[in-house]
DOPA-995476 format. One record per residue (C-alpha): residue number from 1; residue in one letter; x, y, z. Coordinates in steps of 0.5 Angstrom, whole numbers. Layout:
NUGU num residuo  east north    up
NUGU NUM       A     X     Y     Z
...
***
This chain:
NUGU num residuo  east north    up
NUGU   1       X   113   -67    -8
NUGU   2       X   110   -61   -12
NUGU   3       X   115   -56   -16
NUGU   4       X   116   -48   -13
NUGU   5       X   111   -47   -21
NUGU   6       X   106   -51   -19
NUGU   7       X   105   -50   -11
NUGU   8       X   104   -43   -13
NUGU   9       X    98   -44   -18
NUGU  10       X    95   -49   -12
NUGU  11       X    96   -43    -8
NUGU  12       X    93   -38   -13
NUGU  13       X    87   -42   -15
NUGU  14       X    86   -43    -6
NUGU  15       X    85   -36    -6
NUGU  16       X    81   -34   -11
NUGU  17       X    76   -40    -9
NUGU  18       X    76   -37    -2
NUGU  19       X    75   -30    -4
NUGU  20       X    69   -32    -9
NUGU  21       X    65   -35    -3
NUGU  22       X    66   -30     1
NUGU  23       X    63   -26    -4
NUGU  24       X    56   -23    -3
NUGU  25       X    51   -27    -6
NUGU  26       X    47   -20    -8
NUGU  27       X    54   -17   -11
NUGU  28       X    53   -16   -18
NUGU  29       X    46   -18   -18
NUGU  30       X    39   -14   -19
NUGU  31       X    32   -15   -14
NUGU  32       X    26   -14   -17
NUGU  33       X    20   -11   -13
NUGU  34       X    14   -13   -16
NUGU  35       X     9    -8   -15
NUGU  36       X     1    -8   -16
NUGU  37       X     0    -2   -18
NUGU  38       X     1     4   -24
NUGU  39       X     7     8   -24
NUGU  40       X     6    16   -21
NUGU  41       X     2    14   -17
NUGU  42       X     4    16    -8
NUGU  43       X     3     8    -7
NUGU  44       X    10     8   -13
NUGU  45       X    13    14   -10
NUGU  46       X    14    10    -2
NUGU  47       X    16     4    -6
NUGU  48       X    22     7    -9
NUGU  49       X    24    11    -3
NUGU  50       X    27     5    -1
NUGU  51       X    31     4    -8
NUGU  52       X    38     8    -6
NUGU  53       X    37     5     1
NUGU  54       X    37    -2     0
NUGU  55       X    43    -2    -5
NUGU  56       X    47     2     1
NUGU  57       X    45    -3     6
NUGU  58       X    45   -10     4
NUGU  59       X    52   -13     3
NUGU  60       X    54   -13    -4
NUGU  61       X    50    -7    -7
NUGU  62       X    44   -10   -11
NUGU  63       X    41    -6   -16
NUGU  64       X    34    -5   -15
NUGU  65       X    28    -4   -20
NUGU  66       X    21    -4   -20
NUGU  67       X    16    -9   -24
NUGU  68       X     9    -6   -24
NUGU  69       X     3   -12   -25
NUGU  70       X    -4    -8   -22
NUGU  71       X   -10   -11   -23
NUGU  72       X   -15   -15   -19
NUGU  73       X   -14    -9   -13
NUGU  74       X    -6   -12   -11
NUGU  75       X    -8   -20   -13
NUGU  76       X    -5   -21   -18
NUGU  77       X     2   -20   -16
NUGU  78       X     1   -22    -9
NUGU  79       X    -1   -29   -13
NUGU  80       X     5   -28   -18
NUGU  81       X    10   -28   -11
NUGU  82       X     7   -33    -9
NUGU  83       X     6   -38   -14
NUGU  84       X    11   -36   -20
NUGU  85       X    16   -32   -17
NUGU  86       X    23   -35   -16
NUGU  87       X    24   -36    -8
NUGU  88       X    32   -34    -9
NUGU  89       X    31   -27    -5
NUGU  90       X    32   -24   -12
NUGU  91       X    24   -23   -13
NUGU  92       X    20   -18    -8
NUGU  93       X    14   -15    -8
NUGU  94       X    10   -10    -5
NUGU  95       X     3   -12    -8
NUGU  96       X    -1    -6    -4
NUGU  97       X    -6    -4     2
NUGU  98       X   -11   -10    -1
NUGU  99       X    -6   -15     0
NUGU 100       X    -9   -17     6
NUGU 101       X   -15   -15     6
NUGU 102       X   -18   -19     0
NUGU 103       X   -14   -24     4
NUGU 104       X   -17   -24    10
NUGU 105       X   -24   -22     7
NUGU 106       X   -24   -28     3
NUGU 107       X   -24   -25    -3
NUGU 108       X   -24   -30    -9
NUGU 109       X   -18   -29   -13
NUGU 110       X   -14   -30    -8
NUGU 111       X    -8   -36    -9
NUGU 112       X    -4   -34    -3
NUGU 113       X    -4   -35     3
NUGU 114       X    -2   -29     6
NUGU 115       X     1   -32    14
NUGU 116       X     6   -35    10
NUGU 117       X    10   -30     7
NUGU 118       X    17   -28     9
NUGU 119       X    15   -20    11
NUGU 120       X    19   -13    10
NUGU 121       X    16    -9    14
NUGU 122       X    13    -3    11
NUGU 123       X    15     4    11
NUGU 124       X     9     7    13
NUGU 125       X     3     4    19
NUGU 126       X     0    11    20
NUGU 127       X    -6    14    15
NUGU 128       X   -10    19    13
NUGU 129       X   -16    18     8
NUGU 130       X   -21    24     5
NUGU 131       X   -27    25     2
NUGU 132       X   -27    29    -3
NUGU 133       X   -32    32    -9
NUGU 134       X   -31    37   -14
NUGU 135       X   -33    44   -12
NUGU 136       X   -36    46   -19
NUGU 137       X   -41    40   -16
NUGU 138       X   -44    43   -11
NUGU 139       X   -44    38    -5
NUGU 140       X   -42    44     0
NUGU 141       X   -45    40     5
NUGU 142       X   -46    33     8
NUGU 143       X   -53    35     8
NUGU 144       X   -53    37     0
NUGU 145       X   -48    30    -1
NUGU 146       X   -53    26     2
NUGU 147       X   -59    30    -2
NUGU 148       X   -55    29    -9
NUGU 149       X   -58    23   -14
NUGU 150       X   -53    19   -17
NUGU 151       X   -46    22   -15
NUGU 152       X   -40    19   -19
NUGU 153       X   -34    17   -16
NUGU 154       X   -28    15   -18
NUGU 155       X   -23    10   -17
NUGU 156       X   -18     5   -20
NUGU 157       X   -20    -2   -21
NUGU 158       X   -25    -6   -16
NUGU 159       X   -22    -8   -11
NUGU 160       X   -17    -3   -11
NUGU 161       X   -16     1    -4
NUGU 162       X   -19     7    -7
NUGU 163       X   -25     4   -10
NUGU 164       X   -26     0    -2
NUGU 165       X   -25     7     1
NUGU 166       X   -30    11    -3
NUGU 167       X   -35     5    -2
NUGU 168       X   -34     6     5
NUGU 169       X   -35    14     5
NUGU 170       X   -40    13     1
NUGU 171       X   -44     7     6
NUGU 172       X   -43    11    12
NUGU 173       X   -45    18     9
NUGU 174       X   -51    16     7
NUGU 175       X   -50    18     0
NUGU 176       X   -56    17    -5
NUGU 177       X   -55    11   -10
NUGU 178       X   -48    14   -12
NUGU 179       X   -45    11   -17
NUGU 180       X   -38     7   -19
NUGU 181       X   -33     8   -24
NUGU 182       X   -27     4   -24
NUGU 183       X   -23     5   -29
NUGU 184       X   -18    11   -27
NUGU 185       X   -10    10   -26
NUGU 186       X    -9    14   -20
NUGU 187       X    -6    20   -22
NUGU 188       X   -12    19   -28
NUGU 189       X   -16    20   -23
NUGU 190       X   -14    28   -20
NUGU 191       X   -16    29   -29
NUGU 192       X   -22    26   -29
NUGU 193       X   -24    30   -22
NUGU 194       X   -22    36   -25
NUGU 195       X   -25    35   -31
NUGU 196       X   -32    33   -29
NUGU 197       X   -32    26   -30
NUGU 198       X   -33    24   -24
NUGU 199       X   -35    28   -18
NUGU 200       X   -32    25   -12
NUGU 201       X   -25    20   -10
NUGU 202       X   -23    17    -4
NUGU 203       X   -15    21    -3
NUGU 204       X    -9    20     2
NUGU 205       X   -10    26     5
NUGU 206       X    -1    27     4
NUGU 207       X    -2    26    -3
NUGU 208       X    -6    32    -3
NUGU 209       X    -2    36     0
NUGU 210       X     4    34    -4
NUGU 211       X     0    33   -11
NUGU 212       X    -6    37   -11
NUGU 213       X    -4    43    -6
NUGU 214       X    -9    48   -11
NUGU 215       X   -15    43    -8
NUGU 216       X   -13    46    -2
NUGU 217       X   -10    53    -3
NUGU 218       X   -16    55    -9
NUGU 219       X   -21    51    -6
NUGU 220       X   -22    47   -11
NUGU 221       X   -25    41    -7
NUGU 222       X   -30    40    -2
NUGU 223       X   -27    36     4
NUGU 224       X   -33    32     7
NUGU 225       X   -30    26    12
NUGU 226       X   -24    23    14
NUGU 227       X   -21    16    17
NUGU 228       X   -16    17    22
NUGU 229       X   -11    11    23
NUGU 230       X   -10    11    28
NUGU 231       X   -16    14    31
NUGU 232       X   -14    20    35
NUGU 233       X    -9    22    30
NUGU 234       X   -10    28    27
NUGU 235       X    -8    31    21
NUGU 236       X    -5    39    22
NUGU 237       X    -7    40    15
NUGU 238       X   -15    37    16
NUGU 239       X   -16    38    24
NUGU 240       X   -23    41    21
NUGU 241       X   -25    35    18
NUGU 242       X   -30    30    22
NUGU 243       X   -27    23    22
NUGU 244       X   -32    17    19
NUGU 245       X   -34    14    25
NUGU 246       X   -38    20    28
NUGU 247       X   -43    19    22
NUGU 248       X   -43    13    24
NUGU 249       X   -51    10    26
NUGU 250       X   -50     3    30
NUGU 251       X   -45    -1    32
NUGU 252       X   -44    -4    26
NUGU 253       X   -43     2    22
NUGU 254       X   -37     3    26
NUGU 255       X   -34    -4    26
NUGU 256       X   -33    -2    20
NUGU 257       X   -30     3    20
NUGU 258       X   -25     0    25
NUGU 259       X   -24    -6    20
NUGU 260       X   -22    -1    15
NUGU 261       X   -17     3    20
NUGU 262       X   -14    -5    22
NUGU 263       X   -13    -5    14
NUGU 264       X    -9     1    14
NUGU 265       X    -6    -1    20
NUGU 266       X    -2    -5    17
NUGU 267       X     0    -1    13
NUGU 268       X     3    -4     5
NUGU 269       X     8   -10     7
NUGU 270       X    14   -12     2
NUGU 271       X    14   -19     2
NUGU 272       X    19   -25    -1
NUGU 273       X    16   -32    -3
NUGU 274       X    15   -37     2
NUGU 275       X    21   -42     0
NUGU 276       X    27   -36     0
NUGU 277       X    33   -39     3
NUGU 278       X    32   -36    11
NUGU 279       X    39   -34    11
NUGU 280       X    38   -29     5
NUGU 281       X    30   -27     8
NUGU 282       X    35   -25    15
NUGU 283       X    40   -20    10
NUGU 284       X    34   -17     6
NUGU 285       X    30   -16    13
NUGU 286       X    36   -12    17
NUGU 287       X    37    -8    10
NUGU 288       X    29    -6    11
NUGU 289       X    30    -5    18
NUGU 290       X    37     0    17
NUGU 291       X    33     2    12
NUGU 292       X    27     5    16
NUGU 293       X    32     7    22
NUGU 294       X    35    11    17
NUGU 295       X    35    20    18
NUGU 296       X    36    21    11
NUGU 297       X    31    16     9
NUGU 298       X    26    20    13
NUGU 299       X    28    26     9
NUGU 300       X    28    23     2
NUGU 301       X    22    19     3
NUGU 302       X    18    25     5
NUGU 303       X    21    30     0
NUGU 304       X    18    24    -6
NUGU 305       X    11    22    -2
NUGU 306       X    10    29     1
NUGU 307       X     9    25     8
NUGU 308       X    13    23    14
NUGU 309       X    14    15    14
NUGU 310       X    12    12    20
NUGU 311       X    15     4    19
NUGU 312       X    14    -2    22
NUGU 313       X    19    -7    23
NUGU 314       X    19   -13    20
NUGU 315       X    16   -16    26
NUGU 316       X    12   -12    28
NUGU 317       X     9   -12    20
NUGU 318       X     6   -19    22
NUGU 319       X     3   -17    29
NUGU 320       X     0   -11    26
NUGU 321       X    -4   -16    21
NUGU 322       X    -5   -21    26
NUGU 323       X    -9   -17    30
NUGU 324       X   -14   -15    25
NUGU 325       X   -22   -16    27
NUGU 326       X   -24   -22    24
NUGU 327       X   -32   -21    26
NUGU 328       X   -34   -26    21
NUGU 329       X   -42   -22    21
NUGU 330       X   -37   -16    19
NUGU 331       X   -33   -20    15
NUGU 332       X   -39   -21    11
NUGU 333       X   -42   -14    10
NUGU 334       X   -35   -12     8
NUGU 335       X   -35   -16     2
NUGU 336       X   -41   -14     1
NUGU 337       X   -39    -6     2
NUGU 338       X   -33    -7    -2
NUGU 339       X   -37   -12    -8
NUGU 340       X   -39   -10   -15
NUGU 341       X   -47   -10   -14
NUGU 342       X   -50    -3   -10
NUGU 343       X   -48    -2    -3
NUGU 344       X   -52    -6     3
NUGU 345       X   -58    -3     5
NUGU 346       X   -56     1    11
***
């Protein structure tokens, strides 16, 4: 028979051991959000609205960081969650926009298979990209853009959204010869425009309004075209301004268009490694979800990025990828658009 002392101890160690194992797994701990991008720059800022969030609402309050990784447009962190990262639920990523399209363009590099992610849902699917070319260039018109040898366009690295984009405006516009310099940073790229280092960019038109507000407001820049997506919907900020697809000159240009719009579309899904244990994939995915439903989440999100969030839910996160055209004649001159080399022959 067990002594009073000693029936005491049993219960005590009893309790402690039940209250360890209903302990959170995420209390105490740290996440990791790989992102494949340079710090400052809009695609951080939506990332990091998500911090304070996500540590409310999953069960233990983790604390939240970010890891930047960029480089090859998003390909190297989507291969690191893919290949390298610990599947505990402790590491994610939010590799960017390219993500999935160099996934589904068949990009090489690429040593992830994208349907096999566990999906966060994105705090954005709508998008607003512009043209834009330095006043002092004077490209005024479309007419004076297309006429101009050798206009130089900015971006970060080959297969960087930004770079994809600018190849895009640059083919459905008609631009002459233009050429690409891929080595900015993305708040970089504002410097060099400004500065006369380049003559052109591609730009979320959000990040213009909260970032570059004297382009607008000294007119600064001259805003050529802009992608809607969806189409239709427009920006109160650049209604004047065409949308792409009506430079389109055939049906291939605006299969284009509307690849690159699908692109967008599916907005720059947080993805955890394939093998994380479902039952911590279900607690990170409702904390995403509660995140997205949040009021005071839409009011900080658009007080960092200047824009309003439009999330997709985890779920809908993979049906908006599912439903991107995969045309394998346009697969083909997208790549070749958004290559290194000249742009196609039009």
């Amino acid at each position: 028979m067990l002594k009073p002392l000693t029936l005491v101890i049993c219960f005590l160690l009893s309790s402690l051991t039940a209250a360890h194992a209903q302990a959170p797994f995420y209390q105490g701990r740290t996440i990791t959000i790989i992102q494949g991008r340079d710090p400052g720059g809009t695609g951080d800022l939506r990332v990091r609205a998500l911090f304070p969030f996500l540590q409310k609402y999953i069960p233990g309050n983790p604390t939240v960081v970010s890891e930047y990784m960029p480089g090859g447009g998003g390909r190297k962190a989507a291969n690191h969650i893919y290949n390298s990262a610990r599947p505990d639920g402790l590491t994610l990523a939010n590799p960017g926009v390219a993500m999935i399209s160099s996934a589904v363009l068949g990009d090489s590099g690429i040593l992830y298979d994208y349907s096999k992610f566990n999906y966060m849902g994105s705090p954005y699917s709508q998008y607003h990209g512009l043209f834009v070319t330095r006043r002092e260039a004077g490209l005024s018109s479309i007419e004076k853009l297309r006429a101009a040898p050798g206009v130089r366009i900015g971006a970060q690295s080959v297969g960087f959204i930004n770079y994809n984009e600018g190849r895009l405006f640059a083919f459905i516009l008609g631009l002459n010869e233009p050429k690409f310099i891929a080595s900015y940073s993305g708040p970089e790229l504002d410097i060099a425009l400004a500065r006369g280092e380049i003559d052109a960019r591609a730009s979320a038109a959000d990040t213009v309004v909260k970032r570059n507000r004297d382009w607008i407001d000294k007119g600064l820049v001259d805003f050529h075209a802009i992608i809607e997506a969806p189409k239709g919907d427009r920006h109160p900020n650049f209604s004047q301004v065409p949308e792409l697809e009506t430079f389109a000159k055939s049906e291939r240009d605006r299969k284009l268009v509307v690849m690159a719009r699908a692109f967008r579309l599916s907005g720059t899904p947080n993805v955890a490694p394939p093998a994380t244990p479902k039952d911590r994939v279900a607690i990170l995915q409702e904390a995403f979800r509660k995140t997205f439903k949040d009021p005071e989440f839409a009011r900080e999100y658009k007080k960092m990025t200047g824009e309003e969030p439009t999330p997709l839910l985890p779920e809908n996160n993979e049906r908006a990828i599912k439903d991107i055209p995969r045309d394998p004649e346009v697969i083909q001159l997208f790549n070749k658009l958004i290559g290194a080399g000249p742009l196609p022959t039009r």
